[in-house]
C-alpha positions as CSV (number, residue, x, y, z in Angstrom):
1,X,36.8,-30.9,29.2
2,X,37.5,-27.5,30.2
3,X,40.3,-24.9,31.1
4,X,41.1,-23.8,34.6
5,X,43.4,-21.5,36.1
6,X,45.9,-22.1,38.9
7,X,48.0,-19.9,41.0
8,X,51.8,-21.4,42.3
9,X,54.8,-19.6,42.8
10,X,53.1,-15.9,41.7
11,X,52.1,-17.0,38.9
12,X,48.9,-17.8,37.0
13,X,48.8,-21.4,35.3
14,X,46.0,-22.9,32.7
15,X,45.6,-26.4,32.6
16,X,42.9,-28.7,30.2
17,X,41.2,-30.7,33.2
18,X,38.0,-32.9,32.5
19,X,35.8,-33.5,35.6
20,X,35.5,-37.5,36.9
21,X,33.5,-39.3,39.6
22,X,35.4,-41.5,42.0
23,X,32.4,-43.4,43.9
24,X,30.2,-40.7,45.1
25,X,32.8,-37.9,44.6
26,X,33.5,-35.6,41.6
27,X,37.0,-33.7,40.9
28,X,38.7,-32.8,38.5
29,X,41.7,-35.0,36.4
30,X,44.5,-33.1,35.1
31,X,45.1,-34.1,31.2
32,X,47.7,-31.6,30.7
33,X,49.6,-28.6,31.7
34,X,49.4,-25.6,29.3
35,X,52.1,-23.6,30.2
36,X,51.7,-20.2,32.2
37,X,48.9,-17.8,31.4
38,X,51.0,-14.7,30.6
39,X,53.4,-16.6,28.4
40,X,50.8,-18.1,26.3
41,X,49.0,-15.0,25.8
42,X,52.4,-13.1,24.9
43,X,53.3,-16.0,22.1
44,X,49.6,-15.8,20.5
45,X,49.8,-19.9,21.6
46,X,46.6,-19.8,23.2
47,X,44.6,-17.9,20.6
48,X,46.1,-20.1,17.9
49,X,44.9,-23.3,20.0
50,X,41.5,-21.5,20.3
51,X,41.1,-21.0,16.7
52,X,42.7,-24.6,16.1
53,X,39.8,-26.0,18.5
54,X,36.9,-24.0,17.1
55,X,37.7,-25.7,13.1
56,X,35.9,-28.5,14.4
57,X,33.1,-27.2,16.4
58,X,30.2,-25.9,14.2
59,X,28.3,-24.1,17.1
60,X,31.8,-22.5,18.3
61,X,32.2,-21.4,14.9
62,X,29.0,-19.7,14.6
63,X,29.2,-17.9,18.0
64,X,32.9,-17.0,17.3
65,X,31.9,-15.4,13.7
66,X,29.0,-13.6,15.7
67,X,31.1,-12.3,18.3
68,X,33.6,-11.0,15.7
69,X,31.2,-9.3,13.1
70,X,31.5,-11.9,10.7
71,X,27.9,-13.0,10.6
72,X,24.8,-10.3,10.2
73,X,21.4,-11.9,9.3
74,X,19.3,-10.6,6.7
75,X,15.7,-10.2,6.3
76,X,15.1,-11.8,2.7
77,X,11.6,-12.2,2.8
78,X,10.2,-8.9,1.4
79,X,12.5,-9.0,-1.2
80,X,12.1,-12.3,-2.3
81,X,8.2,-12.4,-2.4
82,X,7.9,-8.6,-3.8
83,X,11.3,-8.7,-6.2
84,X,9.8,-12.1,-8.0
85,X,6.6,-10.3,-8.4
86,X,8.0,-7.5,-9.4
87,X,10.1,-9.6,-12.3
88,X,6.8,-11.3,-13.0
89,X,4.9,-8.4,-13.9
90,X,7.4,-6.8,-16.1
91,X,8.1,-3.4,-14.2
92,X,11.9,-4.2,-13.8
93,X,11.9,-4.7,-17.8
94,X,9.9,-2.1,-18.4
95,X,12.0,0.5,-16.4
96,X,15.1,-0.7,-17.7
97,X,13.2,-0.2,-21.3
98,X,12.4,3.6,-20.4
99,X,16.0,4.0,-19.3
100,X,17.6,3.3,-22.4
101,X,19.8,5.8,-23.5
102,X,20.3,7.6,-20.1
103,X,23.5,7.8,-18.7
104,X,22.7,7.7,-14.2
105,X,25.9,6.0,-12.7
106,X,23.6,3.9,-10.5
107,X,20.8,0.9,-11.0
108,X,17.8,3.5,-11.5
109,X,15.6,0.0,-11.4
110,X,16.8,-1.1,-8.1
111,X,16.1,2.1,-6.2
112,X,12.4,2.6,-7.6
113,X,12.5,-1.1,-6.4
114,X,13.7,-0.4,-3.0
115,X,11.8,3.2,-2.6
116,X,8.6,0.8,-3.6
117,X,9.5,-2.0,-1.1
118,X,9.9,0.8,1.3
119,X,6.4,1.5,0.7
120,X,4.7,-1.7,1.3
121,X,6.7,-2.2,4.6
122,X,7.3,0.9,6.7
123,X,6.8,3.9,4.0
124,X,8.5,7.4,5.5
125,X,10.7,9.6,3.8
126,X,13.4,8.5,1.1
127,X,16.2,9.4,3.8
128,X,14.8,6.8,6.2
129,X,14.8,4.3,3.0
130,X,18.7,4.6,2.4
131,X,19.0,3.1,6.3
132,X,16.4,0.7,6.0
133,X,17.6,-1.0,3.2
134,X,20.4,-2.0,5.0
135,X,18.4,-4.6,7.4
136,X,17.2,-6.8,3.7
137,X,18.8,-8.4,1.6
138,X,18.1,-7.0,-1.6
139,X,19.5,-7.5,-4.4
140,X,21.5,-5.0,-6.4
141,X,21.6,-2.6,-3.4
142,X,25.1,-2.5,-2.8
143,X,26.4,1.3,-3.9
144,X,23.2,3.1,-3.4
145,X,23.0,5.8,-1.0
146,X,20.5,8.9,-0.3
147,X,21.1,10.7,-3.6
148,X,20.4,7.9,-6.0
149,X,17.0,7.9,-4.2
150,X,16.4,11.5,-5.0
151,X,17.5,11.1,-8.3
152,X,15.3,8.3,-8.9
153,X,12.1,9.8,-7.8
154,X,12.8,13.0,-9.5
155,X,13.3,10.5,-12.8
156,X,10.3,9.2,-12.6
157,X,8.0,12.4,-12.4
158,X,10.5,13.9,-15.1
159,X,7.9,16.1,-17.6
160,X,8.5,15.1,-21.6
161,X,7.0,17.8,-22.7
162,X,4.9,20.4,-22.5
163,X,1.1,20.4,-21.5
164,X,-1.1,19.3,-24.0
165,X,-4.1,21.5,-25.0
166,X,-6.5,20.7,-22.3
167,X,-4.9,18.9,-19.9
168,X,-4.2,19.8,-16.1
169,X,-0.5,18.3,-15.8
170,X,2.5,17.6,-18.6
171,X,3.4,13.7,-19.7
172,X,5.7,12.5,-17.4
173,X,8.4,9.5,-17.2
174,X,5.7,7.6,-15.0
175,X,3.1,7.8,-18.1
176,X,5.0,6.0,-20.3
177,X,5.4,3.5,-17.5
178,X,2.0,2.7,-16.5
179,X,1.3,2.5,-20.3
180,X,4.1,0.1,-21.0
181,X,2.7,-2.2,-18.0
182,X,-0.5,-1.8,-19.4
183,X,0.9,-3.1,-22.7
184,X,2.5,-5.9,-21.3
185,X,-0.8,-7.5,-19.5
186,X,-2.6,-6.6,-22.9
187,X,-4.1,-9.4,-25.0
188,X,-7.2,-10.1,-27.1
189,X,-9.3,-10.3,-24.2
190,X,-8.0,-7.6,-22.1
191,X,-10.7,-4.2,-22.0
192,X,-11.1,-0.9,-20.6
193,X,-14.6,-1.1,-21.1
194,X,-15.1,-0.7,-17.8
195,X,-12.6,2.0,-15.3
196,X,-13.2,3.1,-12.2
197,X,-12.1,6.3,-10.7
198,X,-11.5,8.1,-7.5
199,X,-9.9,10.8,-6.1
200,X,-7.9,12.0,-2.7
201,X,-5.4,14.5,-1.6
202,X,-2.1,14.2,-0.1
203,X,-1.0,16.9,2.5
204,X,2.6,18.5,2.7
205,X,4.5,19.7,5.8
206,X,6.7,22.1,3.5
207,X,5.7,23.5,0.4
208,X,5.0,20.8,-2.3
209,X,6.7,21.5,-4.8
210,X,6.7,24.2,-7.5
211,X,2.8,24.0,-8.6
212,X,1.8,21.1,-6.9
213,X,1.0,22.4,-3.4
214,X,-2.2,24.3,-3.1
215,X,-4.9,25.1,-0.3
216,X,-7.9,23.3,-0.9
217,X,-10.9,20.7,0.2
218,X,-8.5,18.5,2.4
219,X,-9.8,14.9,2.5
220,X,-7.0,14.7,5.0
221,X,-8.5,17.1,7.5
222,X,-5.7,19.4,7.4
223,X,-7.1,22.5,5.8
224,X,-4.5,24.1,7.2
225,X,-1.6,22.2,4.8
226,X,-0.7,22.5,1.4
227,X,-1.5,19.2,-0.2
228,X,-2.1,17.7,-4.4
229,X,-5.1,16.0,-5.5
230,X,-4.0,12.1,-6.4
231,X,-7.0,10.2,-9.2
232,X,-6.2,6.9,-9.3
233,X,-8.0,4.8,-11.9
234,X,-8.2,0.7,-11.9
235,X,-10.1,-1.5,-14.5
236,X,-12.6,-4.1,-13.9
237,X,-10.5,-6.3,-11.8
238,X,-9.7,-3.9,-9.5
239,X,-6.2,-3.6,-10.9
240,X,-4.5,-0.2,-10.9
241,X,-4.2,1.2,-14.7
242,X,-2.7,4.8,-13.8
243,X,-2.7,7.7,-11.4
244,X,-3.0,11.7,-12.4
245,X,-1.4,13.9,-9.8
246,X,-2.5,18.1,-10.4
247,X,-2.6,20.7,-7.6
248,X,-4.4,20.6,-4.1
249,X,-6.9,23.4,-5.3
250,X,-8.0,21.7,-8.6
251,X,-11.9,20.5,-7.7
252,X,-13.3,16.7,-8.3
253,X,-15.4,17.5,-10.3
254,X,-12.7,19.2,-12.9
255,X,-10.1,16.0,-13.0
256,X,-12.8,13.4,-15.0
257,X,-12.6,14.7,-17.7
258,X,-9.1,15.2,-18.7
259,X,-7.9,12.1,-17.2
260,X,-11.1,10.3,-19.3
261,X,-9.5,12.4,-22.5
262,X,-5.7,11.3,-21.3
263,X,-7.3,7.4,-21.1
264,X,-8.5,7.7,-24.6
265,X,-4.9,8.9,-26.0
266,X,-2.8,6.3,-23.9
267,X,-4.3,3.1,-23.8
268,X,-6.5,3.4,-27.0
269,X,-9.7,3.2,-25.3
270,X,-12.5,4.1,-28.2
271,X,-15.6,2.8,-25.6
272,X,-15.7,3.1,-22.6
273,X,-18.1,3.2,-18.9
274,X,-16.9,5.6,-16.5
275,X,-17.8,5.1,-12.5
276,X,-17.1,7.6,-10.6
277,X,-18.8,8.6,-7.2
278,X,-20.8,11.9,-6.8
279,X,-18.5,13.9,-6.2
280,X,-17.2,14.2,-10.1
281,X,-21.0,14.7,-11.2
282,X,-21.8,18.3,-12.7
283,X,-24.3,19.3,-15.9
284,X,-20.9,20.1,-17.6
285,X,-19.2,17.1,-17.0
286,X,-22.4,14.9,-18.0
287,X,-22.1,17.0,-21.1
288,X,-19.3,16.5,-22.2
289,X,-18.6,12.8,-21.6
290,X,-21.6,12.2,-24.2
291,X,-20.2,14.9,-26.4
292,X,-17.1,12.1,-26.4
293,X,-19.4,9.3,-26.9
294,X,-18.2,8.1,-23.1
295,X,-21.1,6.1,-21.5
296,X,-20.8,7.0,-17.6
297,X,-22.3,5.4,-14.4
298,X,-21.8,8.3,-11.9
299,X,-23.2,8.5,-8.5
300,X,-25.5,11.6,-7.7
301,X,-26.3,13.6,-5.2
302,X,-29.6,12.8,-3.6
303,X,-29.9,15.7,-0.8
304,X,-29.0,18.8,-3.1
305,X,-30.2,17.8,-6.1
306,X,-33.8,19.2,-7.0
307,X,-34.3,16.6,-9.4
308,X,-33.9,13.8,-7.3
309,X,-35.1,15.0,-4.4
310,X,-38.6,16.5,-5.8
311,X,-39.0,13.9,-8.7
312,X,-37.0,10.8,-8.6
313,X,-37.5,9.8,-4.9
314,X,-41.2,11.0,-5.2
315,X,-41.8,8.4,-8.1
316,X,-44.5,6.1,-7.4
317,X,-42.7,2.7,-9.0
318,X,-42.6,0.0,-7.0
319,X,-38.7,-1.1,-6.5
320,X,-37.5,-5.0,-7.4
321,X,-36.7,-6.7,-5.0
322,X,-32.8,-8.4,-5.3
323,X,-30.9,-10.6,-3.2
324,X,-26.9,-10.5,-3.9
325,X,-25.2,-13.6,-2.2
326,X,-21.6,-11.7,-0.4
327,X,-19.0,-13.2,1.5
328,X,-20.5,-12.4,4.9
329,X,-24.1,-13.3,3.7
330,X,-26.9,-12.1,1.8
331,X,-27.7,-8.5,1.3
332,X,-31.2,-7.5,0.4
333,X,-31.6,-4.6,-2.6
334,X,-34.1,-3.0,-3.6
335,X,-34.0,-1.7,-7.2
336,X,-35.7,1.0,-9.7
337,X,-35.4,2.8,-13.0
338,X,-36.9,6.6,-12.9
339,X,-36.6,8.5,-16.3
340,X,-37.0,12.0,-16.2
341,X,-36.9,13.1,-19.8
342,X,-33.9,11.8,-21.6
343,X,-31.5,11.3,-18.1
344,X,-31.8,7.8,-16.7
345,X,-31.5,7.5,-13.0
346,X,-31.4,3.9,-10.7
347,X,-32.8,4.0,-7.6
348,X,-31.3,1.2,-5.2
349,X,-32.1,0.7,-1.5
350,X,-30.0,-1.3,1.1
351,X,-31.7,-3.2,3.9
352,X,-28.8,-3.7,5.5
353,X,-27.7,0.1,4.9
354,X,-30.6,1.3,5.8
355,X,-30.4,-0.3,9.7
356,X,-27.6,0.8,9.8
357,X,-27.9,4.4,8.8
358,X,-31.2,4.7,11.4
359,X,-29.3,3.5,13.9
360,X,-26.9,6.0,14.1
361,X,-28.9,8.5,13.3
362,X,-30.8,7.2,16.6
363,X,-27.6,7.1,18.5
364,X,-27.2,11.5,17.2
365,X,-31.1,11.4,18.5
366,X,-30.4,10.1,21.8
367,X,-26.8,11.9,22.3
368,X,-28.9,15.4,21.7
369,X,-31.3,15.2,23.7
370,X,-29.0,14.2,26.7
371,X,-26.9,17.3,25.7
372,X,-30.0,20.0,25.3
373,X,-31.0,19.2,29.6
374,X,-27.4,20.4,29.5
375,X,-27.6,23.4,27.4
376,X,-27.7,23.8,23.8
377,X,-25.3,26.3,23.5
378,X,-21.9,23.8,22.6
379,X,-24.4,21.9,20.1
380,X,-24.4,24.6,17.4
381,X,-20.5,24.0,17.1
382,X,-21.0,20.4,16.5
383,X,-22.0,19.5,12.4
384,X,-23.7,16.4,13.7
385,X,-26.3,18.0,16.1
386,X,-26.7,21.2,14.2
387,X,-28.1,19.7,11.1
388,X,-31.3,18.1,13.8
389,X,-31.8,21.4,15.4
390,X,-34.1,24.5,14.9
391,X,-34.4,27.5,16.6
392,X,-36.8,28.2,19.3
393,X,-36.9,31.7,20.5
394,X,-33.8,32.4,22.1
395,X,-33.0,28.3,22.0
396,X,-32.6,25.0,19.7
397,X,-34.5,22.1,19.9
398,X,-34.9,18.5,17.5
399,X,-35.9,19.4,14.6
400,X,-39.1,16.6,13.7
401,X,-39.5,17.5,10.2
402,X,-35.4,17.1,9.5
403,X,-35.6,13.4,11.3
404,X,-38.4,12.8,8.8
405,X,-36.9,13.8,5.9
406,X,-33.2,12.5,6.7
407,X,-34.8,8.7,7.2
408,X,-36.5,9.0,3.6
409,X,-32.1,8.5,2.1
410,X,-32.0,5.4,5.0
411,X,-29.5,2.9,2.7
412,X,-30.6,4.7,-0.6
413,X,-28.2,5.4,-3.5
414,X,-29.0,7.2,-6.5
415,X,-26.9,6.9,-9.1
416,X,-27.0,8.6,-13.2
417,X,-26.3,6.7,-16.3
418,X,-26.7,6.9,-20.1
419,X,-24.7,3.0,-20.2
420,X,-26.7,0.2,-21.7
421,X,-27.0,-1.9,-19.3
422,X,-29.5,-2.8,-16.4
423,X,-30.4,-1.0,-13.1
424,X,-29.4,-4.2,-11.5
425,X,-26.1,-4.2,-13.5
426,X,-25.2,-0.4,-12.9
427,X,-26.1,-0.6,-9.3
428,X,-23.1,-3.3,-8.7
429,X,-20.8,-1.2,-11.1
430,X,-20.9,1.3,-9.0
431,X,-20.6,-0.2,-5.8
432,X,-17.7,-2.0,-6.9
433,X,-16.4,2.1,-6.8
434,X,-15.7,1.0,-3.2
435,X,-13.3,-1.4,-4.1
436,X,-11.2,2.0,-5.4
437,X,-11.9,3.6,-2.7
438,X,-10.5,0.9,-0.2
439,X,-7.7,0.8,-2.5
440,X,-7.0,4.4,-1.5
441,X,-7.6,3.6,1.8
442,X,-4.8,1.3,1.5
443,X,-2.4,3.6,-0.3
444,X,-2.8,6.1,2.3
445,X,-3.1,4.2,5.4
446,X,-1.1,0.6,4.6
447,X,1.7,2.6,2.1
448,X,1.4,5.8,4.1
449,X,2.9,7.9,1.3
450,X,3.5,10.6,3.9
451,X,5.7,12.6,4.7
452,X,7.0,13.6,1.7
453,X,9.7,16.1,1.7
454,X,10.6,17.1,-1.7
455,X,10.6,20.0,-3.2
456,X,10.5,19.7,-7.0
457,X,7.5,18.7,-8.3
458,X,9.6,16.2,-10.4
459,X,10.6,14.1,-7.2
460,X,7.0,14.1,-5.3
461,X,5.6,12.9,-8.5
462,X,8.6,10.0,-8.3
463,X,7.8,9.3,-4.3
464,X,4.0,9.1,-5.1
465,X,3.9,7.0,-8.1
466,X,6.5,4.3,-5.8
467,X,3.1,4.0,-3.4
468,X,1.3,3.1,-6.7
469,X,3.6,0.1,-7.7
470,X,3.5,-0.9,-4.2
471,X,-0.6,-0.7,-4.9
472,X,0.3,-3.0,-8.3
473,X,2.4,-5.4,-6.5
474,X,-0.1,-6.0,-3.6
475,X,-3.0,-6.2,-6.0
476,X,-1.1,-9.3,-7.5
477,X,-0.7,-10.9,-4.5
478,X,-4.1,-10.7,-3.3
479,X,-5.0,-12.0,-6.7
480,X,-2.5,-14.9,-6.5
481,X,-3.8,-15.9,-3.2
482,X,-7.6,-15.8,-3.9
483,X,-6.9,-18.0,-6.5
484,X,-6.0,-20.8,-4.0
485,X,-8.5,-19.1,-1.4
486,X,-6.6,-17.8,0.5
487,X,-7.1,-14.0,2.1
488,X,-3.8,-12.7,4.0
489,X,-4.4,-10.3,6.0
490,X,-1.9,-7.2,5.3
491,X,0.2,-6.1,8.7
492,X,0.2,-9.9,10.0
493,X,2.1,-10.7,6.5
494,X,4.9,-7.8,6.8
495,X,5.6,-9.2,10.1
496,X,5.7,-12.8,9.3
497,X,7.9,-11.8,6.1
498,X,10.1,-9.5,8.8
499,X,10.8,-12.8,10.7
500,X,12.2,-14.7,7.3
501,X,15.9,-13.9,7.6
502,X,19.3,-15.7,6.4
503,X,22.8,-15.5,7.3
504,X,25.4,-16.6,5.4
505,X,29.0,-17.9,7.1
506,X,32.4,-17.8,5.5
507,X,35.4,-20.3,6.8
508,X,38.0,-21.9,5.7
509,X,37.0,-22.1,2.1
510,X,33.3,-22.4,2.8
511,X,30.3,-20.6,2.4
512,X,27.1,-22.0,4.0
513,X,23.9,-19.8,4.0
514,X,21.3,-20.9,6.1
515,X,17.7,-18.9,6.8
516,X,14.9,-19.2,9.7
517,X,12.0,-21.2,9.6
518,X,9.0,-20.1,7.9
519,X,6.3,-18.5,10.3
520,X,2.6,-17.4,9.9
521,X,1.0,-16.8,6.9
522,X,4.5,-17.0,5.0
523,X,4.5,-20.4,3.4
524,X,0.7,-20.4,2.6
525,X,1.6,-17.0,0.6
526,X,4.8,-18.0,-1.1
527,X,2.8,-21.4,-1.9
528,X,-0.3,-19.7,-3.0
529,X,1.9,-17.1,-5.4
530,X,4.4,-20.2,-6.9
531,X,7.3,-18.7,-5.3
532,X,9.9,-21.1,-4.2
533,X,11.5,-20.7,-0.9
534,X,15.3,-21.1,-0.2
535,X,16.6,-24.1,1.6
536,X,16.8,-24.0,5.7
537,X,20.8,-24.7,4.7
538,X,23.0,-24.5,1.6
539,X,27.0,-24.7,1.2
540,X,28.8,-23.3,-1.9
541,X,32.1,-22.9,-2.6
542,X,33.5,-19.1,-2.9
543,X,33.0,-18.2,-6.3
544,X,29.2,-18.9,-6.1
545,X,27.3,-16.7,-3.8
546,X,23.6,-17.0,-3.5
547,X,21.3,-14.2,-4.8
548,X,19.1,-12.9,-2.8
């Protein structure tokens, strides 16, 4: 059945009409005459018949509701996977905990929440999080706008004091919150006798704050930017214990040991190994670690190092060999233990590493020597070339001795320890280091910190430490998920949680909330981390409305 209009007499006529076949022929069979079109309208009749009709037909409903701004999908599945981890670990508690006594006007705990979420998903300024946060459903967002974000992030870099003898920045809000998640996961078994540590910078477009933003080594490629120096440090496990954020011009090499003397104070660590890669490694720093009784696996510097280079390379030992079963295969080591007085150094050499590291070297080779029938003027310019050249009169050729010398470091590590434990055992501490450093990887690339706009100290510290809950809530999840062997792969996940959305409808008296079908790696991940998902369709009466 349908509605038709008719003209007679001048005027327009709607009639309900249902089509019928008479033998081979179709027309159409008046069921009843409505009345004339402008009469109908005038009266409201024909909107009140409308509305009458659409009560019983679901689909009408819907596209009515649609039509008329009553129905806006939501995407819930961020929130739901993220906000019960976040429960799970404890950081809403413990926020709420470090809160107490502070008078804000606004839920602090759901906008560190939402600047974090923010960070796993699209990351960007806190300005573009105030509009984002209006496509999920989150909840405990209603009321929050731009300058509760601000607030919040300047909150959590707030300084409690002033700097301690020693160290390079003040105690902030976000110390007592990393030691407070520390506490919770704490039991009998849980040890820092083991931390990693590892270091990049974070580049500004505007100043960086009061202190913060400095010119220094940019790890960023932006010498030209102010930027701060971000340590983060992560236990055994890989999991994130804390991060120390000083100014852009403060050296590697300078930030162990404070943050080592800071780890001591805060989380009670008495013993301790520190890895750290070879940029951190100085007489001084060696020093002083033992001076603290800090045993130290610390990668050093086999090209500049006279040491290494003249003695521990040249020692005659033969190396042991080791075969370490990995996910993609076996990888073949090599391993030895020089002493050179009272300093112990491990020796390790990667097969695989070392193919790999003649092969490009080859692939320099053959890319010069095309280059030098050219001219060898452009090649001094270029860091890559330059280091296999040598004069020649007026001009530059390949440098034979340098080719020899480079392929004696092909897949070799040196590394420096006073730790009681063996080469084999100090070699895989350290390069576990590269789990930290893909972590970074991830913080900077994945979380995208950047930009950062602030311009109080307080509040950059606040937008940073957000990208390192993100790092604590994603760490979880991998966790969760290798657990059932499972490996999601990051981007692919966002999206499939983008796609998880729900609407919920209210008429006449009902409320019904239905959501999307689960797509990709969405179920296997909610599965793998024991989070329930929400049914395809639920009804509740008015005074009960589902949480997100």
């Amino acid at each position: 059945m349908f509605v038709v209009e008719r003209v007679a007499r001048g005027h327009r006529y709607l009639y309900l009409v249902e089509s019928v076949r008479d033998g081979k022929t179709v027309r159409q069979r008046t069921i009843k005459a409505l009345g004339r079109k402008d009469a109908l309208v005038a009266s409201g009749e024909l909107d009140r018949l409308a509305a009458s009709i659409a009560r019983h037909g679901e689909r009408s409903l819907i596209l009515s509701d649609i039509d008329a701004g009553r129905i806006a999908s939501r995407r819930i599945g961020g929130p739901l996977l993220f906000g019960r981890l976040w429960e799970r670990l404890g950081i809403g508690d413990v926020l709420e905990e470090v809160l107490e006594g502070r008078q804000f006007g606004f839920a602090v705990e759901r906008a560190v929440f939402i600047g974090t979420l923010h960070r796993l998903f699209v990351s960007g300024s806190d300005r573009d999080c105030a509009n984002w946060m209006a496509d999920y459903g989150i909840e405990g967002a209603e009321g929050l706008a731009l300058h509760h974000f601000y607030r919040a992030m300047a909150w959590l870099g707030e300084e409690l004091g002033e700097k301690a003898q020693g160290a390079l920045v003040a105690r902030c809000v976000k110390d007592a919150i990393e030691e407070k998640l520390f506490a919770r996961r704490q039991d009998l078994f849980t040890d820092l006798s083991l931390v990693f540590m590892d270091t990049t910078s974070l580049s500004f477009y505007g100043a960086g704050g009061e202190t913060l933003g400095k010119r220094g080594h940019s790890k960023d490629f932006r010498p030209d930017l102010a930027q701060m120096i971000l340590a983060l440090v992560v236990d055994a496990e890989g999991r994130p214990i804390c991060t120390e954020m000083v100014p852009g011009n403060t050296a590697d090499v300078t930030v162990l040991l404070p943050v080592v003397d800071r780890l001591r104070t805060r989380f009670g660590v008495t013993r301790a190994c520190v890895v750290a890669d070879r940029g951190m490694i100085s007489a001084d720093t060696i020093a002083a670690l033992e001076k603290l009784g800090m045993e130290y696996i610390l990668g050093a510097r086999e090209r500049s190092s006279s040491v290494i280079h003249n003695v521990v390379l040249n020692d005659a030992a033969p190396m042991v060999p080791l075969v370490l079963e990995r996910q993609r295969g076996e990888t073949q080591l090599w391993v030895k233990e020089v002493k050179v007085g009272k300093d112990r150094y491990i020796v390790s050499r990667n097969d695989a590493e070392a193919e790999k590291d003649k092969a490009d070297r080859q692939a320099i080779i053959a890319g010069l020597e095309a280059q030098l029938k050219k001219g060898d003027k452009a090649l001094v310019g270029n860091s890559a070339y330059r280091r296999y050249l040598k004069a020649s009169g007026k001009n530059f050729k390949i440098d034979v001795g340098k080719l020899a010398e480079e392929a004696r470091y092909d897949g070799i590590t040196v590394v420096r320890t006073n730790a009681k434990v063996t080469p084999l055992q100090a070699v895989l501490r350290y390069r576990d280091l590269l789990e930290v450093e893909s972590l970074f990887r991830a913080a900077k690339a994945t979380f995208n910190t950047r930009p950062i706009f602030h311009q109080s100290d307080a509040a950059i510290r606040g937008h940073v430490f957000c990208s390192f809950l993100g790092l604590v809530l994603s760490k979880e999840l991998y966790r969760l998920c290798r657990a059932k062997g499972l490996t999601p792969e990051w981007q692919p996940l966002l999206r499939d949680l983008d796609r998880l959305q729900e609407a919920t409808i209210e008429k006449d008296g009902r409320i019904v909330t239905t959501r999307t079908h689960v797509t990709g790696q969405v179920g296997n991940v909610f599965k793998a981390s024991g989070i329930a998902l929400p049914h395809n369709l639920d009804e509740h009466s008015p005074e009960i409305i589902p949480k997100m």
